[in-house]
C-alpha positions as CSV (number, residue, x, y, z in Angstrom):
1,X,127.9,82.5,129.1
2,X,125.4,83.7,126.1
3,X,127.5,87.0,126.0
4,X,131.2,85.3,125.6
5,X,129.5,83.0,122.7
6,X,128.4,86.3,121.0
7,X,131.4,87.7,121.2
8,X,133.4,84.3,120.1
9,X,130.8,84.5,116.8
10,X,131.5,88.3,116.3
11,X,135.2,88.0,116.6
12,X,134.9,85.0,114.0
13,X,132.1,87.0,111.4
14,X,134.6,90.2,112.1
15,X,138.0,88.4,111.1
16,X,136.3,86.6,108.2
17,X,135.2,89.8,107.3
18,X,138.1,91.7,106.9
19,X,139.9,88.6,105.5
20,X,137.4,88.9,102.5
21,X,137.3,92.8,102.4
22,X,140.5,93.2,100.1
23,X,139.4,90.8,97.6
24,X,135.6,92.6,97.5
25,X,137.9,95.7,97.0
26,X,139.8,94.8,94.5
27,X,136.5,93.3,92.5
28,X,134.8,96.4,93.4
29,X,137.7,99.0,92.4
30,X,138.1,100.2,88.8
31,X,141.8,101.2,89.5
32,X,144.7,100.3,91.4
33,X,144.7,100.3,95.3
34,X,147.6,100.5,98.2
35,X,147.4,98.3,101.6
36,X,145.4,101.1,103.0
37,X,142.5,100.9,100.7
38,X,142.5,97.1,100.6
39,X,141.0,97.3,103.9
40,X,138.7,100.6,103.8
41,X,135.1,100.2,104.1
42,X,134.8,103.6,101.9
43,X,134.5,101.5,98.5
44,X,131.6,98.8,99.7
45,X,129.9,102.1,102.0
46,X,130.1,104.6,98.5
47,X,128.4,101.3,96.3
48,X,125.7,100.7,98.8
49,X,125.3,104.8,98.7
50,X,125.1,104.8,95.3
51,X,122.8,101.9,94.1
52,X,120.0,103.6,97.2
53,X,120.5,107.3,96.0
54,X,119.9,105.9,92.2
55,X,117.0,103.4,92.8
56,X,115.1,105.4,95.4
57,X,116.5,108.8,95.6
58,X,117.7,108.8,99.3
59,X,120.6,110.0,101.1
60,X,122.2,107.0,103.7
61,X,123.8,110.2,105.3
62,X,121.2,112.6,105.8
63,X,122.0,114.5,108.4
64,X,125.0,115.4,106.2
65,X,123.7,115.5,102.9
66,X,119.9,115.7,101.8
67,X,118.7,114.7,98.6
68,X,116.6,117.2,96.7
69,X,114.9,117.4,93.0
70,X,116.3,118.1,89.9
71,X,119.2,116.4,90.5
72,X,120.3,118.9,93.7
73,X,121.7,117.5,96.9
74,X,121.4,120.0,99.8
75,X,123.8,120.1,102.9
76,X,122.5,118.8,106.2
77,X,121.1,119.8,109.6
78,X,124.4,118.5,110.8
79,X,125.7,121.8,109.8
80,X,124.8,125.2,111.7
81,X,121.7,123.3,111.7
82,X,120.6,124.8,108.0
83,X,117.8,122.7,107.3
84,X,115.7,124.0,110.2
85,X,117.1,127.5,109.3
86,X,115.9,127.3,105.9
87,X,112.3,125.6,106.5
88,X,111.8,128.4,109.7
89,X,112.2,125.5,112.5
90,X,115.5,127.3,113.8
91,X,114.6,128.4,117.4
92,X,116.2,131.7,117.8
93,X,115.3,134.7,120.9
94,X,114.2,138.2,119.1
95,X,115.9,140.4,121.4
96,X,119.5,138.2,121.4
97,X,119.0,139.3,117.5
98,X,118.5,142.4,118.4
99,X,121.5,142.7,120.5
100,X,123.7,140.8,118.0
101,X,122.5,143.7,115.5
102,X,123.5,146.3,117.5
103,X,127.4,145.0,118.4
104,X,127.6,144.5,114.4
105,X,126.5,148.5,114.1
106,X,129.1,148.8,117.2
107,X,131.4,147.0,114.8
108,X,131.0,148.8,112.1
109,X,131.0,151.9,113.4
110,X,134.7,151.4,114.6
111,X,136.3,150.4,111.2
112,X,134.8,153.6,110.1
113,X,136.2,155.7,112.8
114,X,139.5,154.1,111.5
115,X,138.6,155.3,108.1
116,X,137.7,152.0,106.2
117,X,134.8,151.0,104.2
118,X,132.6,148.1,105.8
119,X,130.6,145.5,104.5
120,X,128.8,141.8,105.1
121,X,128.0,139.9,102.3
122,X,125.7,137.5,103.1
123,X,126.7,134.4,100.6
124,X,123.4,132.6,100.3
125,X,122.4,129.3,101.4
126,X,121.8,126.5,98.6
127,X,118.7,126.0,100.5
128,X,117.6,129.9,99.7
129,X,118.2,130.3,96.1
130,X,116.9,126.6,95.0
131,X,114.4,126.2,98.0
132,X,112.0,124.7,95.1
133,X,114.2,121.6,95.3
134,X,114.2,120.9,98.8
135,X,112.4,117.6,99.7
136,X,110.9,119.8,102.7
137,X,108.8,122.7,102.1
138,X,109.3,126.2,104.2
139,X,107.0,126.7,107.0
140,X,104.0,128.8,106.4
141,X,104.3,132.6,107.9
142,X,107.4,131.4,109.7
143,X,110.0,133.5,110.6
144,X,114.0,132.6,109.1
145,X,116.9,133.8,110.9
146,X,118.4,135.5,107.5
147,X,115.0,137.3,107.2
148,X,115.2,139.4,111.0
149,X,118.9,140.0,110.5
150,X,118.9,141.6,107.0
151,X,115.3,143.4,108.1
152,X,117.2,145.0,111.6
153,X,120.9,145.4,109.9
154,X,119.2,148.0,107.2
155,X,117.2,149.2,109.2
156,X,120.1,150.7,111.3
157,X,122.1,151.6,108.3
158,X,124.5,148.7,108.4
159,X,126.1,148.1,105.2
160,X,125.1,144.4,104.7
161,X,124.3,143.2,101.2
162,X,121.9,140.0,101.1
163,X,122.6,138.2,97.7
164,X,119.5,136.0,98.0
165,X,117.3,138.1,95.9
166,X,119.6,138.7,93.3
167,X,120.7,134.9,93.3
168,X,116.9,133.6,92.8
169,X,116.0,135.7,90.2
170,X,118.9,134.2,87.8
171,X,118.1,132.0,85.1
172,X,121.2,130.5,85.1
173,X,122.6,127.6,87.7
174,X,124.9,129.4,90.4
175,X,125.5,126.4,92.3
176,X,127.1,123.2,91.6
177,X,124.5,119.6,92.1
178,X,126.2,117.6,94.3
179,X,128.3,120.2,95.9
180,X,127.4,122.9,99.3
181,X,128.8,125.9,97.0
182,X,128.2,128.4,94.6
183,X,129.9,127.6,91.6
184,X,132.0,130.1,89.6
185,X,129.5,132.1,87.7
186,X,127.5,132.4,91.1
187,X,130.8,133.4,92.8
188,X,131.2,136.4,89.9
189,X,128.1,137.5,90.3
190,X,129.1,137.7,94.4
191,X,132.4,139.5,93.3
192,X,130.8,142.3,91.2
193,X,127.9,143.0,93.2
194,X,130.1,143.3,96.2
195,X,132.3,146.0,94.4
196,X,129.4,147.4,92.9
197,X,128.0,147.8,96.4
198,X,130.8,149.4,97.9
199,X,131.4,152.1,94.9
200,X,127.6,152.8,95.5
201,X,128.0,153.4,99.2
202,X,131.4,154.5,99.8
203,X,131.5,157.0,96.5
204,X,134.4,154.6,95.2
205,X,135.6,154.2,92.0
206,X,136.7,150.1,92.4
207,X,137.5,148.8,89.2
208,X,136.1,145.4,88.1
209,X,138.5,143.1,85.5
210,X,137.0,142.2,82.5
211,X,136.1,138.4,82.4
212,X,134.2,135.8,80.5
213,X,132.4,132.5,81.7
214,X,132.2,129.3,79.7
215,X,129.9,126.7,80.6
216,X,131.6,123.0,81.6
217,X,130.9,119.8,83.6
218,X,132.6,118.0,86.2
219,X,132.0,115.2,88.6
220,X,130.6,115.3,92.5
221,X,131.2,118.1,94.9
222,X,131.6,117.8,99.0
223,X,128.4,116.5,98.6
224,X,128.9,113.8,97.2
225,X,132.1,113.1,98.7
226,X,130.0,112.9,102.1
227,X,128.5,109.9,100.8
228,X,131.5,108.3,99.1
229,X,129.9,108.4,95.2
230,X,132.2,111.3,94.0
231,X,134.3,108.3,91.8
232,X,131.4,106.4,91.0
233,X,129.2,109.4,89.2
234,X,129.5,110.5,85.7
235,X,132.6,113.2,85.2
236,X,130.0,115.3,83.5
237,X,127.0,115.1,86.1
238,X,127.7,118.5,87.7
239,X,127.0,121.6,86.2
240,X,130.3,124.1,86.5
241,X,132.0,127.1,84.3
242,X,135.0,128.1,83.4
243,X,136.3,131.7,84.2
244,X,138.5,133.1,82.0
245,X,140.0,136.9,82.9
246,X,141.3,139.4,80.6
247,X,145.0,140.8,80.9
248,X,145.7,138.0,83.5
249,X,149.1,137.7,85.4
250,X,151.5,136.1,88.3
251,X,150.1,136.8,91.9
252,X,152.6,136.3,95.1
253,X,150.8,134.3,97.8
254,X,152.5,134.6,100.9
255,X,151.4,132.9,104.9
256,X,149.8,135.1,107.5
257,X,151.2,134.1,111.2
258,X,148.3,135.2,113.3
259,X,150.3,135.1,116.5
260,X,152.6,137.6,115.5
261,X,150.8,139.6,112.6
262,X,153.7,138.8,110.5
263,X,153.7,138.0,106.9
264,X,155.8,135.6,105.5
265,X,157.9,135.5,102.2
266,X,155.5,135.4,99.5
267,X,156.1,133.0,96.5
268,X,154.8,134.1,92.8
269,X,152.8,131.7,90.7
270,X,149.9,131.9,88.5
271,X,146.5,133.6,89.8
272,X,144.9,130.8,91.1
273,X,141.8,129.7,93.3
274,X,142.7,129.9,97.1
275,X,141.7,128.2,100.0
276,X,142.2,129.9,103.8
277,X,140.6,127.2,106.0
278,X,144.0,126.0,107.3
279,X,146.1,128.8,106.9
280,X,145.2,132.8,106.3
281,X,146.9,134.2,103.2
282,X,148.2,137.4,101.6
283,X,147.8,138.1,97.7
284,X,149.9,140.5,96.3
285,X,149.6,141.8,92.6
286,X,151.2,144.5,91.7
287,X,149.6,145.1,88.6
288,X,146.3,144.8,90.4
289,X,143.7,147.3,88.8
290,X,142.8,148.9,92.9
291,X,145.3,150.0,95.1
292,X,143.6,150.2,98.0
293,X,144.2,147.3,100.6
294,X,141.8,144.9,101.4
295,X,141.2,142.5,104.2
296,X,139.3,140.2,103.1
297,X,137.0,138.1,106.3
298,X,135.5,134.7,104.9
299,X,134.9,131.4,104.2
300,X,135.2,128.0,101.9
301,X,132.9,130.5,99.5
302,X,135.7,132.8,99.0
303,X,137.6,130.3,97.4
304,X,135.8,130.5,93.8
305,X,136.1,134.2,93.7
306,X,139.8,134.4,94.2
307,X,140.9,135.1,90.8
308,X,138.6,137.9,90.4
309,X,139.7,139.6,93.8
310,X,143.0,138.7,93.2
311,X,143.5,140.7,90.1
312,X,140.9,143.3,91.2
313,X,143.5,144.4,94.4
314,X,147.5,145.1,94.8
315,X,147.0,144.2,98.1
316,X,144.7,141.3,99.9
317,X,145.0,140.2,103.7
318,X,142.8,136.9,103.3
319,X,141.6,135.1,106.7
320,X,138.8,132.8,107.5
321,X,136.3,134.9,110.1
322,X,136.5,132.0,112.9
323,X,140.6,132.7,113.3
324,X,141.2,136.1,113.5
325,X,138.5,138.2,115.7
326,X,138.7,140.3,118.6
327,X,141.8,141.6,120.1
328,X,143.6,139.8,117.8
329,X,142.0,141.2,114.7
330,X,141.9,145.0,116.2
331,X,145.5,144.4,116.6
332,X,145.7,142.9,112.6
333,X,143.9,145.4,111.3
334,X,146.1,148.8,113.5
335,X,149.2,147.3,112.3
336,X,148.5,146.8,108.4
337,X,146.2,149.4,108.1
338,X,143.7,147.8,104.9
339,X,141.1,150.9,103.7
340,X,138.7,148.2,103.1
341,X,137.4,145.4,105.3
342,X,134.9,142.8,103.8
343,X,133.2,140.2,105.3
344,X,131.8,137.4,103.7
345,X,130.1,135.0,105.2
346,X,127.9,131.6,104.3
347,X,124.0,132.7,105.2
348,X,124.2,129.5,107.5
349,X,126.9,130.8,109.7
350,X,126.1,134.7,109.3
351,X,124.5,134.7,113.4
352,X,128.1,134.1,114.4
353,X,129.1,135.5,117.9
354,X,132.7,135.5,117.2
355,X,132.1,138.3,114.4
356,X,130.4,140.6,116.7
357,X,132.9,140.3,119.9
C-alpha cells in the first residue's frame, strides 16, 4: 500500500515537474528555444554545474571531467582510465607490455619490408604536460604505462617519438582549458616534429610549409560541454591560436569506403580542419609541397593539424586507428601503396591491442 502512495506522489511531483520545466527554460535561456529544449534538463543540469564549479571549484561529473588549477579541467577516469594512468594507479602486467612491444617491432618491421617509413607519435596526455594542475599528485616511484612503453619501444629500435618532453618544456599553452586537446600551436609543434623525425630517421628531405600562429580566445571545449557550461562561460575564457599558412590553396576531400578500399569522388574546398571519427578521408592537393603518399593512422588529435598535413602532402589516406587494422588494413595499404605510414595516437589510448594485431 506504502509503495502505490509513493508512486501516486512521484507521478504527481514528476508531471508537475515537467509542466513547470518549459517556463524555468524559458527564464533560464538567454535565446530562443524549440519544443525540444523546452523540456530538456540540459539548461537547469549546465546552471547547477556552473554556480558548483564557480563557488567551490568541483566537477558534478567527475568521472568525465576533473577540475584542476589554473583554470585547467582534465578528462576523466571514465576514459581509458587516464587518471590512474597518469597518477601510476593503472594496473598493467610487465611481460603483456613486453609482448605488446614486440608485435609493434613485428609491425614495424613489415611496413618496412614493403618499403615505407614507420612511425608512432605518441600525442601526449593533458594530464602529462600540465600534471602541475592536477588536483591529484603522481604516485611516488610509481611506474606509468607511457613510461615502460617508450623505455622498451627504443630500446628495440622502434621508431616511436614521445612528445611529452618536448611539450613540458614549452613556455607557451599547447592545450586549450576546458577542452581534452592540444590546441593549434601544440598541434604545430606535433606536425613539425613528426616530419622532423622522419627526415632524421628515414634520410628524407619532407618539406615543412611556412606558417604563422596568432594568439586568440574562445569559449569551452568538450570539457565543458560534458558538464553543460560551454554557453554559459565567457567567449574568451579559453586560451586558442590562430594558424595562418603561407601560399595556402583548395584541397579535394574525398570518402574512404573501408569495405571495399574504394575512394569516392573527391569534392574541392578550402584547406580546412578535418575530423575522421565517423568516416575515414582522403586529401588530395596537388600543389602539396611532398609527393610522397601518406597514410595517416589517428585520432580526434589529428583534427588540429590538418591544414598543415594537408598542404604538406599531394596525397593523404586519413583513418581513425580503431576502424581500419588487420586484414583489412594489410589489404588498404597493398592496394594504394602510401611510402609513409604514421600513426598517431592520444598517450591514453597508445596500449591499444587493435594496433598491434
Amino acid at each position: 500500500m506504502q509503495s502505490k502512495q509513493f508512486l501516486k506522489i512521484f507521478s504527481l511531483m514528476s508531471a508537475l515537474f515537467l509542466g513547470f520545466l518549459p517556463l524555468l527554460n524559458f527564464v533560464l535561456s538567454d535565446e530562443t528555444l524549440n519544443k525540444s529544449q523546452l523540456y530538456s534538463v540540459d539548461l537547469l543540469e549546465g546552471k547547477l554545474n556552473w554556480f558548483v564549479f564557480s563557488k567551490y571549484h568541483i566537477s558534478m561529473r567527475e568521472s568525465q571531467v576533473v577540475i584542476g588549477k589554473n583554470k585547467f579541467m582534465f578528462l576523466g577516469n571514465k576514459y581509458d582510465q587516464v587518471i590512474d594512468k597518469s597518477i601510476g594507479k593503472f594496473q598493467y602486467d610487465q611481460v603483456e607490455i613486453v609482448e605488446w612491444v614486440q608485435k609493434l617491432k613485428k609491425l614495424q618491421q613489415w611496413y618496412e619490408s614493403q618499403n615505407i617509413k614507420f612511425v608512432l607519435i605518441i600525442a601526449p596526455n593533458k594530464h602529462s604536460v600540465y600534471d602541475e594542475f592536477l588536483p591529484i599528485s603522481r604516485e611516488k616511484n610509481a611506474h606509468i604505462i607511457t613510461d615502460d612503453i617508450s623505455k622498451l619501444a627504443y630500446k628495440n629500435n622502434i621508431h616511436m617519438l614521445d612528445l611529452r618532453k618536448k611539450f613540458h618544456n614549452n613556455p607557451n599553452y599547447l592545450y586549450h582549458f576546458t577542452d581534452t586537446h592540444w590546441n593549434p600551436l601544440g598541434a604545430s609543434i606535433g606536425f613539425t616534429e613528426t616530419i622532423s623525425y622522419l627526415n632524421k630517421s628515414y634520410n628524407l628531405q619532407l618539406q615543412i610549409p611556412k606558417f604563422e600562429y596568432q594568439q586568440t580566445y574562445r569559449g569551452g571545449g568538450d570539457l565543458a560541454n560534458f558538464l553543460k557550461i560551454e554557453k554559459i562561460l565567457p567567449k574568451d575564457y579559453d586560451n586558442d591560436y590562430s594558424i595562418k599558412i603561407y601560399n595556402d590553396n583548395n584541397i579535394c576531400v574525398g570518402n574512404i569506403r573501408l569495405d571495399t578500399a574504394k575512394l569516392e569522388k573527391c569534392a574541392y574546398s578550402k584547406n580546412t580542419d578535418i575530423s575522421i571519427l565517423e568516416q575515414p578521408k582522403y586529401i588530395y592537393n596537388p600543389q602539396g609541397l611532398n609527393k610522397d603518399k601518406i597514410l595517416l593512422l589517428c585520432d580526434s588529435f589529428s583534427v588540429a593539424n590538418s591544414t598543415l598535413y594537408n598542404k604538406a602532402f599531394i596525397t593523404i589516406y586519413k583513418i581513425h586507428y580503431n576502424h581500419l587494422y588487420g586484414k583489412k588494413l594489410k589489404k588498404f595499404v597493398l592496394e594504394n601503396k602510401p611510402k609513409i605510414v604514421i600513426y598517431q595516437i592520444v598517450e591514453r589510448a597508445l596500449y591499444n591491442q587493435l594496433i598491434v594485431l
